[in-house]
Structure formats: C-alpha cells, structure tokens
DRENDO-1510 file (C-alpha; in Angstrom, 1 decimal, always signed):
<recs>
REC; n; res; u; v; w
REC; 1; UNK; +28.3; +16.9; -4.9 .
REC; 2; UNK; +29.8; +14.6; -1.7 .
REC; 3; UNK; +33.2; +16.1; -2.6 .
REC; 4; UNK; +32.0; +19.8; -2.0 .
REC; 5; UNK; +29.2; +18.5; +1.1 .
REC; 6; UNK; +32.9; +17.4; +2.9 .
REC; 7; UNK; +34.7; +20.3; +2.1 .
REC; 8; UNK; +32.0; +22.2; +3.5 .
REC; 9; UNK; +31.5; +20.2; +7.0 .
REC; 10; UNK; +35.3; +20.2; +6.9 .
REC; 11; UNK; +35.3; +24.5; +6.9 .
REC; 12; UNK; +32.4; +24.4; +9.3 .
REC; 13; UNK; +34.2; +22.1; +12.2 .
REC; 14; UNK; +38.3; +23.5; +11.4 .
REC; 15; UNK; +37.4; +27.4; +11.5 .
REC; 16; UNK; +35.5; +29.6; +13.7 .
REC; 17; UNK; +33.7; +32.9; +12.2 .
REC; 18; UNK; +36.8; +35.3; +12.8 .
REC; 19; UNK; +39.0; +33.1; +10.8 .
REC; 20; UNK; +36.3; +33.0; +8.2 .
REC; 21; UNK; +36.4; +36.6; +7.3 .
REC; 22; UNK; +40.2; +36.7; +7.2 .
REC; 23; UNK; +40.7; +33.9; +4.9 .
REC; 24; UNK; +42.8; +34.3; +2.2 .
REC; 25; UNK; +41.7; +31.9; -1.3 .
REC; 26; UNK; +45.4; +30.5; -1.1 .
REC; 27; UNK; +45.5; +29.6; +2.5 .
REC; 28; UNK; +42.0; +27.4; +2.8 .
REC; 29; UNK; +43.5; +24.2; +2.5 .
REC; 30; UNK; +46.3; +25.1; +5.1 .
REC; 31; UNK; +43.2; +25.2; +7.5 .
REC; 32; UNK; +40.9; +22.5; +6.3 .
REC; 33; UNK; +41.8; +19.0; +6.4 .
REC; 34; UNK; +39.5; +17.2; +4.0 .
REC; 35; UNK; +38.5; +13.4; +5.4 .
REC; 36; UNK; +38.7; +10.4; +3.2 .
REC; 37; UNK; +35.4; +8.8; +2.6 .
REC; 38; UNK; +34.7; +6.2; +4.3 .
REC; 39; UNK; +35.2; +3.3; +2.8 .
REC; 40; UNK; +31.2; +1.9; +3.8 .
REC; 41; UNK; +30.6; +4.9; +1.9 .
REC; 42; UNK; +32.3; +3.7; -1.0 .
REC; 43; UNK; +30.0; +0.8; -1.2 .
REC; 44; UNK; +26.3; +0.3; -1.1 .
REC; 45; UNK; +25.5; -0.4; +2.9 .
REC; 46; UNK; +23.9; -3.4; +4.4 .
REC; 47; UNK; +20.9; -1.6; +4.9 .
REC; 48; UNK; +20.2; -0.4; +1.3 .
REC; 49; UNK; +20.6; -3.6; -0.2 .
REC; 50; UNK; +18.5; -5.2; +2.3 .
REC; 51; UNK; +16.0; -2.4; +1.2 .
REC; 52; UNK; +16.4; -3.9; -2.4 .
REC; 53; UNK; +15.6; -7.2; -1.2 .
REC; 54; UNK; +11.9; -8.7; -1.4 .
REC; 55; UNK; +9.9; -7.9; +1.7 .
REC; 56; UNK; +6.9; -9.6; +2.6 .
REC; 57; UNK; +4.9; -9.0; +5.8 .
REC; 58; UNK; +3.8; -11.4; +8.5 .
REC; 59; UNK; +0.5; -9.8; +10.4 .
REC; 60; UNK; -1.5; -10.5; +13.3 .
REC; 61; UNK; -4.9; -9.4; +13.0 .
REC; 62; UNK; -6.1; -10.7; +16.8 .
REC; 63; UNK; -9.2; -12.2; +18.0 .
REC; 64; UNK; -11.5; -9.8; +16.7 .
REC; 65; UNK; -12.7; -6.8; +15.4 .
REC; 66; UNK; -10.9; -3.6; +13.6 .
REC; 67; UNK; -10.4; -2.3; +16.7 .
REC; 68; UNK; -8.1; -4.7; +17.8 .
REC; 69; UNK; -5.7; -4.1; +15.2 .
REC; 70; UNK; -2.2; -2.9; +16.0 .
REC; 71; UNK; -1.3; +0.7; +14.2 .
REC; 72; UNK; +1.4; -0.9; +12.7 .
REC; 73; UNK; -0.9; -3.4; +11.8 .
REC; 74; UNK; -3.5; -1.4; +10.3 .
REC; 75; UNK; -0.9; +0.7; +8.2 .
REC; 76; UNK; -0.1; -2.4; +6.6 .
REC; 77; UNK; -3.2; -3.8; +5.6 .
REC; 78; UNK; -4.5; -1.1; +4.6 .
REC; 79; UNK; -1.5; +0.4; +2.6 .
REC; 80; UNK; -0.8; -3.5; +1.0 .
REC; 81; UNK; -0.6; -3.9; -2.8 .
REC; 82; UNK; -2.2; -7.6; -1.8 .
REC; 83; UNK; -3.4; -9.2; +1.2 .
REC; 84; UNK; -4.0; -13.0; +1.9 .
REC; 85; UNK; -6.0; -13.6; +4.9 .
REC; 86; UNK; -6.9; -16.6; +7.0 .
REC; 87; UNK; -10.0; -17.5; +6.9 .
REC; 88; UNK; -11.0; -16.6; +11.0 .
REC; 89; UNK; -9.9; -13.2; +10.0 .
REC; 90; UNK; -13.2; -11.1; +10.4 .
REC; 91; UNK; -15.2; -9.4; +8.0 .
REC; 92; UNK; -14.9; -6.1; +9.7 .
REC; 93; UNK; -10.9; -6.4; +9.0 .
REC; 94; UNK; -11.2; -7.5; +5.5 .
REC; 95; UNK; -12.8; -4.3; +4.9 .
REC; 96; UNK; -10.4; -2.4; +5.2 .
REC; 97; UNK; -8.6; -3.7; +2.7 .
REC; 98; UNK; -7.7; -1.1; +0.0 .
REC; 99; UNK; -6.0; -3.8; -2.3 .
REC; 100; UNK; -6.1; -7.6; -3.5 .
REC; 101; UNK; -7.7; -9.5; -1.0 .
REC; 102; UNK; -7.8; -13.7; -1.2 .
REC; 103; UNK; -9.3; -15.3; +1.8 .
REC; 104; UNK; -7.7; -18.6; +2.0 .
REC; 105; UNK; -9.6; -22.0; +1.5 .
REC; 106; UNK; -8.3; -23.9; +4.4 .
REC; 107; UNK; -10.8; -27.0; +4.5 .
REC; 108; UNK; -9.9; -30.1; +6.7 .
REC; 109; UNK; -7.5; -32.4; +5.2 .
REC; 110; UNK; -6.5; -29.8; +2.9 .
REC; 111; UNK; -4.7; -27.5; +5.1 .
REC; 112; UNK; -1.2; -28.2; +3.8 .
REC; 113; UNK; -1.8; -27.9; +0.6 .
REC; 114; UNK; -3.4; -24.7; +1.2 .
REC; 115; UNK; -0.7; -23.1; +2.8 .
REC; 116; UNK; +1.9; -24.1; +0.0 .
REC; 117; UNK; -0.3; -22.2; -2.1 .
REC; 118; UNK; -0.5; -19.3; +0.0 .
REC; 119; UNK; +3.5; -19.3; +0.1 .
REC; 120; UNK; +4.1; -19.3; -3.4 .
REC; 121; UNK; +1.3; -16.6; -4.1 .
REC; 122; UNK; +3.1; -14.5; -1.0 .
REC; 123; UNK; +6.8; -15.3; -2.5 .
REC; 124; UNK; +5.7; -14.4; -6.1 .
REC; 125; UNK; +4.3; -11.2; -5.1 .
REC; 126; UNK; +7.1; -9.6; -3.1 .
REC; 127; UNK; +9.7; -10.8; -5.7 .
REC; 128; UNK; +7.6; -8.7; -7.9 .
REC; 129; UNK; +7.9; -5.6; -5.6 .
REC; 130; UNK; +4.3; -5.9; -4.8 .
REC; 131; UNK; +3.8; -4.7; -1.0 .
REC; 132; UNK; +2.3; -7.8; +0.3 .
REC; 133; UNK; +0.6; -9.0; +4.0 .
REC; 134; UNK; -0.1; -12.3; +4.9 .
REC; 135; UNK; -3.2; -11.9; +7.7 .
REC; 136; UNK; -3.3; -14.0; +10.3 .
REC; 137; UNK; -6.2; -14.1; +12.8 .
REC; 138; UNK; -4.5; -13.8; +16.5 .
REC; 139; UNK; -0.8; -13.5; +17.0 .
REC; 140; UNK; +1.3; -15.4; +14.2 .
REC; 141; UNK; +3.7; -16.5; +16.6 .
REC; 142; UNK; +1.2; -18.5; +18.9 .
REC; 143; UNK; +0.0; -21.7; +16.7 .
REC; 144; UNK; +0.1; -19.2; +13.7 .
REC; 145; UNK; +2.6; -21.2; +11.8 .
REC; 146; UNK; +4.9; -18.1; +11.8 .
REC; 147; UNK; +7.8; -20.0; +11.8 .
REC; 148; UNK; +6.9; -22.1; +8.7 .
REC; 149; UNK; +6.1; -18.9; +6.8 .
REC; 150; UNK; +9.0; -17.5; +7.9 .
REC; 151; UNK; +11.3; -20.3; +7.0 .
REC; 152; UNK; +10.0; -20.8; +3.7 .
REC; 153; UNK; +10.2; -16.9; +3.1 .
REC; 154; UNK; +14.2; -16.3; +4.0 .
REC; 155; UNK; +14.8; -20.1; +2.3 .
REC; 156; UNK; +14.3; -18.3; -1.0 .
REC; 157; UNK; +15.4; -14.8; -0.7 .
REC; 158; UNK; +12.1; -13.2; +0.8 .
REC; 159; UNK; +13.1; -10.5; +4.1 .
REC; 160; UNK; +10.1; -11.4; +6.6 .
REC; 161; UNK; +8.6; -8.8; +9.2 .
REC; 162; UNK; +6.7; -10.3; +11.8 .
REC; 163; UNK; +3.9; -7.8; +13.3 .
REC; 164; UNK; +2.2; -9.2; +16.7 .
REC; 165; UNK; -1.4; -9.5; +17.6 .
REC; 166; UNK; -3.3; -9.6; +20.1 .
REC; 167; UNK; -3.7; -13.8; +21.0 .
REC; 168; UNK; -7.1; -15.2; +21.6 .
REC; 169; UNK; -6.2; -16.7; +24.9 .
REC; 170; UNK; -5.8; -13.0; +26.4 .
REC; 171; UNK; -8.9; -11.6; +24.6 .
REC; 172; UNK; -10.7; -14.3; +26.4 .
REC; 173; UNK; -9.6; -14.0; +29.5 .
REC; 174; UNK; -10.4; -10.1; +28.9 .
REC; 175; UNK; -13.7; -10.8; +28.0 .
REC; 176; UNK; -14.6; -13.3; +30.7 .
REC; 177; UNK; -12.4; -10.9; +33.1 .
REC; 178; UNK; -9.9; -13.2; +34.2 .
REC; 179; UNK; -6.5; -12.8; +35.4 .
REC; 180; UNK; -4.4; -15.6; +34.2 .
REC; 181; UNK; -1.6; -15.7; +36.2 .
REC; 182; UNK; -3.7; -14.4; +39.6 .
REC; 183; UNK; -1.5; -13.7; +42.6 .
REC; 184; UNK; -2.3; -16.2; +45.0 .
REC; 185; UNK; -4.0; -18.7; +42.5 .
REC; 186; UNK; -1.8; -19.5; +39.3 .
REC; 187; UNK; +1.2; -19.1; +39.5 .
REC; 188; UNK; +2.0; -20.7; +35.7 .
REC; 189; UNK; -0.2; -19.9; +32.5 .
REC; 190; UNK; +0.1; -23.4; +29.6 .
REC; 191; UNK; -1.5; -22.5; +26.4 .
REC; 192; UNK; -2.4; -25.6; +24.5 .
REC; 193; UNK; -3.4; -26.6; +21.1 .
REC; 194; UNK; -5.7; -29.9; +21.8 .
REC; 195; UNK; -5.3; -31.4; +18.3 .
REC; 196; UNK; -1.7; -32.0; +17.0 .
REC; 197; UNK; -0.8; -32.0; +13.4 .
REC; 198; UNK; -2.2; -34.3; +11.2 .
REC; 199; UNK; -5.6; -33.7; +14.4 .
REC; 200; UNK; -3.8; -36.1; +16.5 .
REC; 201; UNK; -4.4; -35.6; +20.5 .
REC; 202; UNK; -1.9; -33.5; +22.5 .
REC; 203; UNK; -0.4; -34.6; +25.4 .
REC; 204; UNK; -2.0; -33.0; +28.3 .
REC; 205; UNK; -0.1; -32.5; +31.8 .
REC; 206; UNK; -0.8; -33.4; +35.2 .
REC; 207; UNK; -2.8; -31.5; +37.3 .
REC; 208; UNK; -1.5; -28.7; +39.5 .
REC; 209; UNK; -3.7; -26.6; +41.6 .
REC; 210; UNK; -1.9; -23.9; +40.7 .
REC; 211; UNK; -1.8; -23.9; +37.2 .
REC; 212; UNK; -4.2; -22.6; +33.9 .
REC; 213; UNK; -4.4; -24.3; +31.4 .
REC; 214; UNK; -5.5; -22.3; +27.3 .
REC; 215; UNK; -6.9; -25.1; +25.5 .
REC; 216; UNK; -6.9; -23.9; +22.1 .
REC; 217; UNK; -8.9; -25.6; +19.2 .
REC; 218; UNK; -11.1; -28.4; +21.0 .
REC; 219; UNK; -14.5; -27.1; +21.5 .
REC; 220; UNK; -15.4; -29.8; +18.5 .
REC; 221; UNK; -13.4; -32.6; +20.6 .
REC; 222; UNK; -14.1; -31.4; +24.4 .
REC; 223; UNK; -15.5; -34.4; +25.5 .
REC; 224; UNK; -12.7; -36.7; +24.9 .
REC; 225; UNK; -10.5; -33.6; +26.3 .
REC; 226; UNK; -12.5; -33.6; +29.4 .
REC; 227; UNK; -12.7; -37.3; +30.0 .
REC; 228; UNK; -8.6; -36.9; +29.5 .
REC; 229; UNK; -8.3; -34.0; +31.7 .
REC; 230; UNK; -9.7; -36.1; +34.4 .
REC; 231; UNK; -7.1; -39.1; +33.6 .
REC; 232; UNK; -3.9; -36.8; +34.2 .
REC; 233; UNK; -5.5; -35.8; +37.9 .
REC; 234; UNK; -7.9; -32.7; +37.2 .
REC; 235; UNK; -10.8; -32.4; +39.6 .
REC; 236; UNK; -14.6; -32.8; +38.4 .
REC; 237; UNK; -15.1; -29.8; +40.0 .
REC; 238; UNK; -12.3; -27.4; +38.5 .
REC; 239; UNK; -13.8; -23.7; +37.6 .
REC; 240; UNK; -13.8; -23.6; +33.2 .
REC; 241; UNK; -14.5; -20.8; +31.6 .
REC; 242; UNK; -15.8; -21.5; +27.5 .
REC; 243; UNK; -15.5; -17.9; +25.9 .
REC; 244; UNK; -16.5; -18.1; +22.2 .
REC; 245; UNK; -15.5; -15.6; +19.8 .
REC; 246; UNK; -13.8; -13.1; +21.9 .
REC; 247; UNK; -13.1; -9.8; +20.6 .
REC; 248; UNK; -16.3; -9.7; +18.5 .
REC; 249; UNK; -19.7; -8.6; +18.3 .
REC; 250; UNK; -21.1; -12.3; +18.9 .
REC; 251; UNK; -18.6; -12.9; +22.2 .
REC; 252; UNK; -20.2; -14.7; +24.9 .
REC; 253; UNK; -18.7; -16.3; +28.1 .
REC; 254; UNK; -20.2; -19.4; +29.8 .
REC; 255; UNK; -19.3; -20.6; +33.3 .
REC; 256; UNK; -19.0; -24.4; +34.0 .
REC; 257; UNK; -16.5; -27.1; +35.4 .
REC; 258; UNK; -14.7; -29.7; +34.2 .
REC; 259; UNK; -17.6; -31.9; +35.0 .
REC; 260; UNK; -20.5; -30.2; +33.0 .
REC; 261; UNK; -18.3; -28.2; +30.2 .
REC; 262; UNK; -19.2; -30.8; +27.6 .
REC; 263; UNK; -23.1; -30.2; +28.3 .
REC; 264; UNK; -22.4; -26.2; +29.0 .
REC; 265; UNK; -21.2; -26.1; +25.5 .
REC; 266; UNK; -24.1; -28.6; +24.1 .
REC; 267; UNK; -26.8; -26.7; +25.6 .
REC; 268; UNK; -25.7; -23.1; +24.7 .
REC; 269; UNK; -24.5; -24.0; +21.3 .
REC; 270; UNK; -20.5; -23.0; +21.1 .
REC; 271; UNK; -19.2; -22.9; +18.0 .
REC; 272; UNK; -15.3; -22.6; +16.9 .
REC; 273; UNK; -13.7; -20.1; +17.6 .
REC; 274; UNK; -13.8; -19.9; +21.4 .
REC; 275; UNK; -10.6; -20.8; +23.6 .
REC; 276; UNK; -11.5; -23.1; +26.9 .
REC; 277; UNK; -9.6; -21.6; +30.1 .
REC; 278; UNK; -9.2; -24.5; +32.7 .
REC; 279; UNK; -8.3; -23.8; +36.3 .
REC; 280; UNK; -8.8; -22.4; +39.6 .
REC; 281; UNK; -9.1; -18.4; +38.2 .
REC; 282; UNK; -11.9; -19.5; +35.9 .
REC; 283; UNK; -14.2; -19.2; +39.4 .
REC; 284; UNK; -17.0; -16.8; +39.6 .
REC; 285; UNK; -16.4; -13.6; +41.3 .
REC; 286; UNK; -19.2; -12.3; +43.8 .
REC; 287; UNK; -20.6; -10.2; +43.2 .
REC; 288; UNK; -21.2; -11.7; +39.7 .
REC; 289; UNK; -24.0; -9.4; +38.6 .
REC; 290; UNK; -20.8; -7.1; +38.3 .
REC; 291; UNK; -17.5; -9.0; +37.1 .
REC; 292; UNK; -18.8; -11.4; +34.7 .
REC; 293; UNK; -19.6; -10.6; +31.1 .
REC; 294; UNK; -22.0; -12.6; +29.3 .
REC; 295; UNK; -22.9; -11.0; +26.0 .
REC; 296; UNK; -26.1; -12.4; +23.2 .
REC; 297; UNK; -27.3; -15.0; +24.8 .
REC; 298; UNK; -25.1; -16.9; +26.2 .
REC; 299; UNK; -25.9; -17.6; +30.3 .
REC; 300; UNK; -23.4; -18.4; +32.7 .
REC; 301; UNK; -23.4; -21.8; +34.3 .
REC; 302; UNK; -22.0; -21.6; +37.6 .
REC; 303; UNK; -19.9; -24.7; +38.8 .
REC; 304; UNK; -21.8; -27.5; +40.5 .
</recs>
C-alpha cells in the first residue's frame, strides 16, 4: 500500500544498516518519522486529468515524401486510430497509414465548409478516445490554419498537440540549393501567401535589394503577381527561382527572372504545388553544371 511504501522510504533515509540490526519492534517509531502525504497526492494531479482529457493531434507531413516525415510524426500516423489528411498530402505518406484514412475534399469555393467538417469529425473522434491525427501537408503553423484547428479544438474541450514539419519554402530552397538568408545578399527572408482569404490579392512590399521574398500559392495567378511585383519597385531583371513539387519524386527547379517567370512557367508546364523564391539568392551559381538541380524535365532558364 502507500501507507507501508512511506514507512519504508521513511526506515531507509532515518537509519543506517547498524541501527538496523539493533532495532528493537517497540522502538521503530522512536526512529522513523512517517511524512504526511502530500496533500497533491491526496488529489488527482493536473497532469492525470489532463491525460483524461480528449487529445487530438495536429501533424505536419512536409513537402514531400515519407522520408520527410518527423519521427514523432511518423509514430503518430502510423500508430492513429484515424487520420484525416489534406489533400497535398502524398500518396507515399498515406500509405502508411495503419488506420482510418479520409482524404479531405477541399474544392474551390468549398474550402470552409470542408474544414468544419473536418473539425467535427476530428472533435467527435477524440471525445470518443479514438487516437486521432489531423495531416497536414508542410508545417501547420505556416498557412496551415493551425491556429483555427487549434482554437476550435480547446473551445470545446479537445487538448491539441501540434507536431512541426518541414515547410515547403525550405524544401525548395533545398532542392534548388539556395540559401535564404545568404550572408552578404539577404539579409531578411518574407514568406507570402499571394491569394488572401476568400482568393483576394495580398499586399506585396516594396522592393529591397536585400530581401527574399516565398511566394506561396500563385503559380495559377503569376502573371498578375509579376506585373505587381514590378509596381511596388522590383527590377525586370531580379533572379526567381520556380521549384515545383519539392521533396518529391516529380521535383524540378526552373531558373528565370521576374521578367520571363510567367513564360518560364508556361513553357515548362508548372503545376501547383511549387513555391516561387524571388530575389537576389535565386542567381545561378557557376559553375552550374554543379550547384543546380533540375530533376524530370524541367530545364533551367537562366536570367536574361
């Protein structure tokens, strides 16, 4: 019992192994001094009844294959009683999926209503005790909408942990081996969604020289980015770097500037997902035959 557990510890620290073999029956509790329990003891602690709480689990999957995964990431997913993925999460990941799996059905215009649904179906299971991961291509926290999930989550009783994953903008600047913030050349990194909520424009800064800019989500609108790019002060001529896909076996990097990105991207056929890096570390490296990578077909386009 925790009575008898005490009065042992109690022996153990008061009396040394001489006094134990000379110890009469009678005289033990002239020696011991028994502790009250303490009174967090008494009580359940914080900890277990935040352990009784639901739990839900809030993962980044990154930018691209299994390989990217965190451990702590894969544990999860591949331990979870359910699993609702975004849709940009790759195949490879799915499958290793042991459990449930829904892929969600994010279509434009329906986005919202989407991720109430995913919500509920993420706040009914963990209220059941169901061990449940909600996938998220990337890192939650960067245009993720961790802190919606999150929000909604606590609101109604639902503990929330948030794993991180690798974000697309530093896969791609990995794959097209960029330094972001390159000593001597940018000295600030701005990652950018180009399409607001509701796919209204983003404000885009002025230029500075030494500045990179992440444009995130506007392969499909690049032309009207470019064109406003060059408004707020960005030179025709500034290195960009499309890298589509990053992290996966289709990744491919093309070389351009912020005058010929828009028929780079026509011309080689870029599809979503690919992040657009803007700015003077986007420059190809000479040698290039050794520093750039340009993977399945997609060539390089140095700047003109």
């Amino acid at each position: 019992s925790a009575a008898r557990m005490r009065t042992v510890s109690a022996v153990a620290r008061n009396l040394d192994w001489p006094s134990l073999t000379t110890l009469e029956p009678d005289s033990a509790e002239a020696w011991i001094e028994i502790p009250p329990r303490p009174p967090e003891m008494r009580t359940p602690s914080l900890q277990r009844e935040q352990r009784r709480r639901p739990r839900a689990h809030l993962v980044g999957a990154g930018p691209g294959g299994a390989e990217f995964l965190t451990e702590r990431a894969r544990t999860l997913v591949t331990t979870a009683d359910l699993v609702l993925a975004d849709r940009l999460v790759p195949p490879d990941v799915l499958a290793l999926v042991a459990g449930e799996l829904v892929v969600a059905d994010k279509v434009p215009g329906g986005a919202d209503v989407a991720q109430r649904s995913l919500e509920d179906r993420t706040l009914e299971a963990a209220q059941r005790g169901r061990r449940v991961v909600r996938l998220k291509a990337g890192d939650p926290g960067l245009f993720g909408r961790a802190g919606e999930e999150t929000r909604a989550l606590e609101d109604r009783g639902v503990d929330v942990e948030v794993v991180p994953g690798i974000s697309s903008p530093f896969a791609a600047a990995a794959a097209a081996v960029i330094s972001l913030t390159e000593r001597g050349v940018a000295a600030e990194l701005l990652v950018l969604s180009v399409q607001g909520r509701g796919g209204t424009a983003t404000e885009l800064p002025r230029y500075r020289a030494t500045r990179t800019l992440a444009l995130l989500m506007g392969v499909g609108t690049m032309e009207r980015t470019a064109a406003r790019l060059r408004e707020t002060g960005h030179p025709a001529d500034l290195p960009v770097a499309v890298v589509a896909s990053a992290g996966r076996r289709e990744e491919g990097v093309v070389r351009t500037t912020l005058a010929g990105v828009v028929d780079a991207i026509g011309e080689r056929g870029v599809r979503a997902p690919a992040v657009v890096l803007v700015g003077r570390v986007a420059a190809p490296r000479t040698p290039t035959s050794t520093r750039r990578r340009i993977l399945h077909g997609l060539e390089a386009t140095p700047p003109r």
